[in-house]
Legacy VTK file of the C-alpha trace (Angstrom):
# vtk DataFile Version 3.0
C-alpha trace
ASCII
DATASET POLYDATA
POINTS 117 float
-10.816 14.584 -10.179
-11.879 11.211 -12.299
-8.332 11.212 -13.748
-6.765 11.129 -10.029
-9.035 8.950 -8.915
-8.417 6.152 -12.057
-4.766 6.790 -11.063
-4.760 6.219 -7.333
-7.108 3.149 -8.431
-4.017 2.154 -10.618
-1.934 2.501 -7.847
-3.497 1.123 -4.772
-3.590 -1.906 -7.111
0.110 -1.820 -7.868
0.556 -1.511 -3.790
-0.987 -4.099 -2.942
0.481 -6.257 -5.652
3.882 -5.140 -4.931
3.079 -6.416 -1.150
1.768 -9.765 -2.809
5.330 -10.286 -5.163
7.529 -8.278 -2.731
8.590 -5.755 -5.546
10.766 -3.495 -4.691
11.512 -1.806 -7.452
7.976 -0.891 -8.179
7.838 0.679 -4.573
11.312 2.265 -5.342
9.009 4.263 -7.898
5.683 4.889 -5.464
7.007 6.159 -2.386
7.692 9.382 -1.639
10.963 9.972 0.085
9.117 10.767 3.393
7.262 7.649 3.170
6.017 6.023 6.931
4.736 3.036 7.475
2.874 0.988 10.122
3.614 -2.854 9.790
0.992 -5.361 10.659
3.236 -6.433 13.488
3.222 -2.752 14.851
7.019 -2.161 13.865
6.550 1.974 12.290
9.338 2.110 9.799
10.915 4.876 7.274
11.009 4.273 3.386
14.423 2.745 3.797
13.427 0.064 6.479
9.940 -0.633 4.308
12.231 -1.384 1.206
14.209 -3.576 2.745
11.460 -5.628 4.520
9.433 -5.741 1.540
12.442 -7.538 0.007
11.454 -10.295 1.913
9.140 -12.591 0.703
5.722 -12.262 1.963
4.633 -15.751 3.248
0.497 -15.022 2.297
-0.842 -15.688 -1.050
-3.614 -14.550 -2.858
-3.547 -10.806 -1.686
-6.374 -8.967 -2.652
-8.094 -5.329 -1.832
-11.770 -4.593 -1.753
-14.073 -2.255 -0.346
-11.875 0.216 -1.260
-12.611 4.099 -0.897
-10.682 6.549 -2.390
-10.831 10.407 -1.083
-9.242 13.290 -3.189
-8.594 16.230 -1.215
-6.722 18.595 -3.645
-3.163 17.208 -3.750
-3.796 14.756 -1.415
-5.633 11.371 -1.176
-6.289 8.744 1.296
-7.317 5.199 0.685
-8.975 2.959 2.684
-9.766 -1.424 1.974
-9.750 -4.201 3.233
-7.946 -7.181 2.490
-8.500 -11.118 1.760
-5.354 -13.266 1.701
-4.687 -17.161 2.516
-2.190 -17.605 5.543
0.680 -19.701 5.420
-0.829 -22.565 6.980
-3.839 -22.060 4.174
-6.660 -20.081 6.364
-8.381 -17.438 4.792
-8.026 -14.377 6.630
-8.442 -10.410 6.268
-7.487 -6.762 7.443
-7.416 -3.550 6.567
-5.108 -0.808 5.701
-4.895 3.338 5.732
-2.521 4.875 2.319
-2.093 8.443 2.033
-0.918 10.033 -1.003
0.397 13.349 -1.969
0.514 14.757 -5.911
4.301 16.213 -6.200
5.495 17.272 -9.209
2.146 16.128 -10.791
3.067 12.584 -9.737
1.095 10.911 -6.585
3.194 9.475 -4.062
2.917 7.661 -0.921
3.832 9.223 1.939
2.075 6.901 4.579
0.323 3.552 5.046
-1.046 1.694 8.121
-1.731 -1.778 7.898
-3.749 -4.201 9.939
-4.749 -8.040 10.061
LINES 1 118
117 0 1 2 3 4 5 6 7 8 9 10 11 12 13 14 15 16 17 18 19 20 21 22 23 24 25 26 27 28 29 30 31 32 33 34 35 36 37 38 39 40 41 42 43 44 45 46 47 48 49 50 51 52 53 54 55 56 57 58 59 60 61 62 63 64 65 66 67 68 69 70 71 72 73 74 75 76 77 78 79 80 81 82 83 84 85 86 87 88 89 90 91 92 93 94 95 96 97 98 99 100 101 102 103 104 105 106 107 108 109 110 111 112 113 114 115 116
């Protein structure tokens, strides 16, 4: 279990980086192809509507995650943090966010996320 929980370590920090520098291609390679999201705003989108939004440049800066607990349940994990970012008009400012992950083909994947601020 210390390997999968280094990797999902790994990975919630690629997430949330990939939010931070609106990567796409590194979420191309994280998301399962049932992936669901919850957008701060409410909107729940598919894997195909989170690509494309991510695509668009996040208007925060200095996205980071902490108090972060990770929970292994076999194949399956869920993460939950909180974050610290600075706003657009430069206010410091925080939420928190839900990932759950699923080990398929000895890979883990996200197949969910909820997000709050």
């Amino acid at each position: 279990m210390s390997n999968d929980i280094e990797e999902l370590t790994k990975l919630n920090k690629d997430y949330v980086d990939s939010v931070q520098n609106s990567d796409v291609k590194r979420f191309d390679e994280i998301l399962a192809k049932e992936f669901y999201s919850t957008l701060p705003d409410k909107t729940f989108v598919d894997r195909d509507a989170f690509l494309k939004f991510t695509a668009i440049p996040v208007k925060i800066k200095n996205l980071t995650a902490d108090d972060i607990k990770i929970r292994v349940m076999g194949d399956f994990a869920i993460i939950h943090a909180r974050t610290n970012y600075i706003t657009a008009d430069d206010q410091k400012a925080s939420g928190r966010y839900t990932d759950c992950w699923a080990k398929q083909n000895g890979r883990w994947l996200a197949v969910s996320a909820h997000v709050s601020r």
